[in-house]
PAMIBA-592174 format. One record per residue: residue number from 1; residue in three letters; x, y, z of N, C-alpha, C, CB in turn. Coordinates in pm, whole numbers, plus 50000, padded with zeros to 5 digits. Glycine has a CB too. Layout:
REM residues N
SITE	seq	type	nxx	nyy	nzz	caxx	cayy	cazz	cxx	cyy	czz	cbxx	cbyy	cbzz
SITE	NUM	ALA	X	Y	Z	X	Y	Z	X	Y	Z	X	Y	Z;
...
REM end
This chain:
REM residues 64
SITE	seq	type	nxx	nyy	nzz	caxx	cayy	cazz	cxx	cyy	czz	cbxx	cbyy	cbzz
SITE	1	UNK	60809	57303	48062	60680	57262	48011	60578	57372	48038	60637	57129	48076;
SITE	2	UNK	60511	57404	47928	60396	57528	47943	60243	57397	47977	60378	57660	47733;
SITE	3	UNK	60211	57516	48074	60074	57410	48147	59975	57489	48084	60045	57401	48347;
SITE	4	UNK	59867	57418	47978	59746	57479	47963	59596	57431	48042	59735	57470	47824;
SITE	5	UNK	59551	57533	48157	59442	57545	48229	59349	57479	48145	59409	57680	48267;
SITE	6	UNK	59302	57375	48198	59180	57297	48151	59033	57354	48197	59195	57148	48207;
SITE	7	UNK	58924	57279	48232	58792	57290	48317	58730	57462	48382	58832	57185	48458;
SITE	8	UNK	58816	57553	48285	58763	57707	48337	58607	57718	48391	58772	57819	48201;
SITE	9	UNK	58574	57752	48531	58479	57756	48551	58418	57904	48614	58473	57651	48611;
SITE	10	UNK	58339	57945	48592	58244	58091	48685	58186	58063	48785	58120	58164	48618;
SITE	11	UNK	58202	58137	48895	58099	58089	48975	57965	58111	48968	58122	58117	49076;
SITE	12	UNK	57904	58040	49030	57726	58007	48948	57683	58125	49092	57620	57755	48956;
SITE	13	UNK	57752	58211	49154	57709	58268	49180	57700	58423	49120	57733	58234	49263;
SITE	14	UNK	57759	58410	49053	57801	58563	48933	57692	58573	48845	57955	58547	48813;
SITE	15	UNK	57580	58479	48808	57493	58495	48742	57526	58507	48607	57434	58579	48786;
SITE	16	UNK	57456	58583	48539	57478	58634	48399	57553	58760	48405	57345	58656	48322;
SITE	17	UNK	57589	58816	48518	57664	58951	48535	57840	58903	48447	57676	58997	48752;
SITE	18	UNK	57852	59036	48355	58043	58982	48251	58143	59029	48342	58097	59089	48060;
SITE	19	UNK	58105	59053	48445	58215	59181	48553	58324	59050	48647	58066	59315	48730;
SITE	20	UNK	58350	58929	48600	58337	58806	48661	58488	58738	48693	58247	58717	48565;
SITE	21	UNK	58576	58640	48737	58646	58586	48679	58621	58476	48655	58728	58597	48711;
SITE	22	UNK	58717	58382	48620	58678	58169	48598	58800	58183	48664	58669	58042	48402;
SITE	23	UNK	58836	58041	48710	58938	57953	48801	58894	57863	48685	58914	57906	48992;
SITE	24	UNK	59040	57788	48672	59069	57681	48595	59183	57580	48663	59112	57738	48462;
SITE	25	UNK	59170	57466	48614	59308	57395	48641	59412	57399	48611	59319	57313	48626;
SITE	26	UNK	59559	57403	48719	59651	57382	48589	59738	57265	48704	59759	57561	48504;
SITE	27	UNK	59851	57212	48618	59902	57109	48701	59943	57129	48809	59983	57053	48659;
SITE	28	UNK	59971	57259	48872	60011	57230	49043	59929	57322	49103	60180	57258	49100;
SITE	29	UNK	59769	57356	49069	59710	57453	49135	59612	57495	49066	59785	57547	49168;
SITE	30	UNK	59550	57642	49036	59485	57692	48957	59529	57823	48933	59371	57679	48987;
SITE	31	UNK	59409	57863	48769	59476	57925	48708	59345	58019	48739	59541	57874	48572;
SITE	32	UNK	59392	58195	48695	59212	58268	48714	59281	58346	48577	59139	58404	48910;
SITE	33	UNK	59121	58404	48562	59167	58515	48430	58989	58560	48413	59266	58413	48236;
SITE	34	UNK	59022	58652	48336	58904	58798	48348	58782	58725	48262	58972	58989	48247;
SITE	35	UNK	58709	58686	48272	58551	58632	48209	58549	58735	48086	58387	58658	48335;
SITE	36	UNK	58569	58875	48076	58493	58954	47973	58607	58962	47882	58424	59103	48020;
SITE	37	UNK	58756	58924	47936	58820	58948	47810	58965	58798	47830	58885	59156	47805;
SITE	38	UNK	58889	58694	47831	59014	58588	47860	59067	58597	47767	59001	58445	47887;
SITE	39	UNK	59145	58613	47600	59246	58628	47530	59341	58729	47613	59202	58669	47394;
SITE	40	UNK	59332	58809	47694	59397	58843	47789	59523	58810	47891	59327	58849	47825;
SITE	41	UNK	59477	58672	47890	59557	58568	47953	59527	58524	48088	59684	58605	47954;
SITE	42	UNK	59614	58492	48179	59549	58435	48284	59717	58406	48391	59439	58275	48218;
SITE	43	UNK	59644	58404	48506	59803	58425	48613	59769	58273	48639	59815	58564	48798;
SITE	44	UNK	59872	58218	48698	59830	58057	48783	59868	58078	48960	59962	57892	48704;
SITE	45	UNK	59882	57962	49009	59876	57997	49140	59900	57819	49160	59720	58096	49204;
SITE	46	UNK	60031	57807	49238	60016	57721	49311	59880	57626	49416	60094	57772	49356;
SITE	47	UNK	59894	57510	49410	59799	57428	49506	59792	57539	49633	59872	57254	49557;
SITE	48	UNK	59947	57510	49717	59903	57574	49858	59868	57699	49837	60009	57578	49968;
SITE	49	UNK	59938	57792	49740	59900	57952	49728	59732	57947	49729	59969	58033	49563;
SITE	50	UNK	59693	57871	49640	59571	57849	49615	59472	57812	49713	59573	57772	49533;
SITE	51	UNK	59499	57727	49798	59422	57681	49953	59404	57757	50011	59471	57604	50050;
SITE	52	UNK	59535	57852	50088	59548	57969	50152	59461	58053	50108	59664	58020	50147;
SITE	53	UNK	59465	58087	49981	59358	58211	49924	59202	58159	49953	59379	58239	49730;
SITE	54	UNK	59161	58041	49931	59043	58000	49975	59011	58029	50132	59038	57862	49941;
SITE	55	UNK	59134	57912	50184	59076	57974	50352	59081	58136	50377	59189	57907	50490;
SITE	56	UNK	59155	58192	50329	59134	58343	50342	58996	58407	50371	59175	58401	50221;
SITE	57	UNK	58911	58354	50208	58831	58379	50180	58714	58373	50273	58837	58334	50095;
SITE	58	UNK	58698	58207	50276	58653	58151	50412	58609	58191	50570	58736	58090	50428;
SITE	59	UNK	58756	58261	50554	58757	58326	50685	58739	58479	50703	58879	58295	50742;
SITE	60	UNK	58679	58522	50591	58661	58656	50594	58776	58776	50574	58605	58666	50709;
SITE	61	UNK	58890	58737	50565	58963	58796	50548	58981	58880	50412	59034	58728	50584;
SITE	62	UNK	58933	58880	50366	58915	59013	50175	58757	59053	50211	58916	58887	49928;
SITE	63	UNK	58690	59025	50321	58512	59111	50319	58591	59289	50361	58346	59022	50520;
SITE	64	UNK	58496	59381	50323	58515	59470	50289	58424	59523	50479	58465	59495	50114;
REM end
């Protein structure tokens, strides 16, 4: 079964800047893909892959 990502969203912290991605839904997780050129396509990501990458985030772990 091919899963098509529903609810694509930006974060409302990206502003009007196109440099961006969206997170979308898909049935066991979410999906991301490039804001300036989504016919592009888009990768998915498991629920837990997906959590993990948040707490990552969370925790500072990708700050530069």
């Amino acid at each position: 079964m091919i899963d098509t990502p529903t609810g694509w969203r930006k974060s409302s912290r990206s502003g009007q800047k196109s440099a961006c991605v969206e997170v979308g839904r898909a049935a066991d997780g979410a999906a991301v893909r490039d804001t300036k050129d989504r016919a592009a396509g888009y990768f998915t990501t498991t629920a837990p892959q997906w959590s993990a990458f948040i707490t990552g985030i969370k925790a500072g772990r990708f700050d530069r």
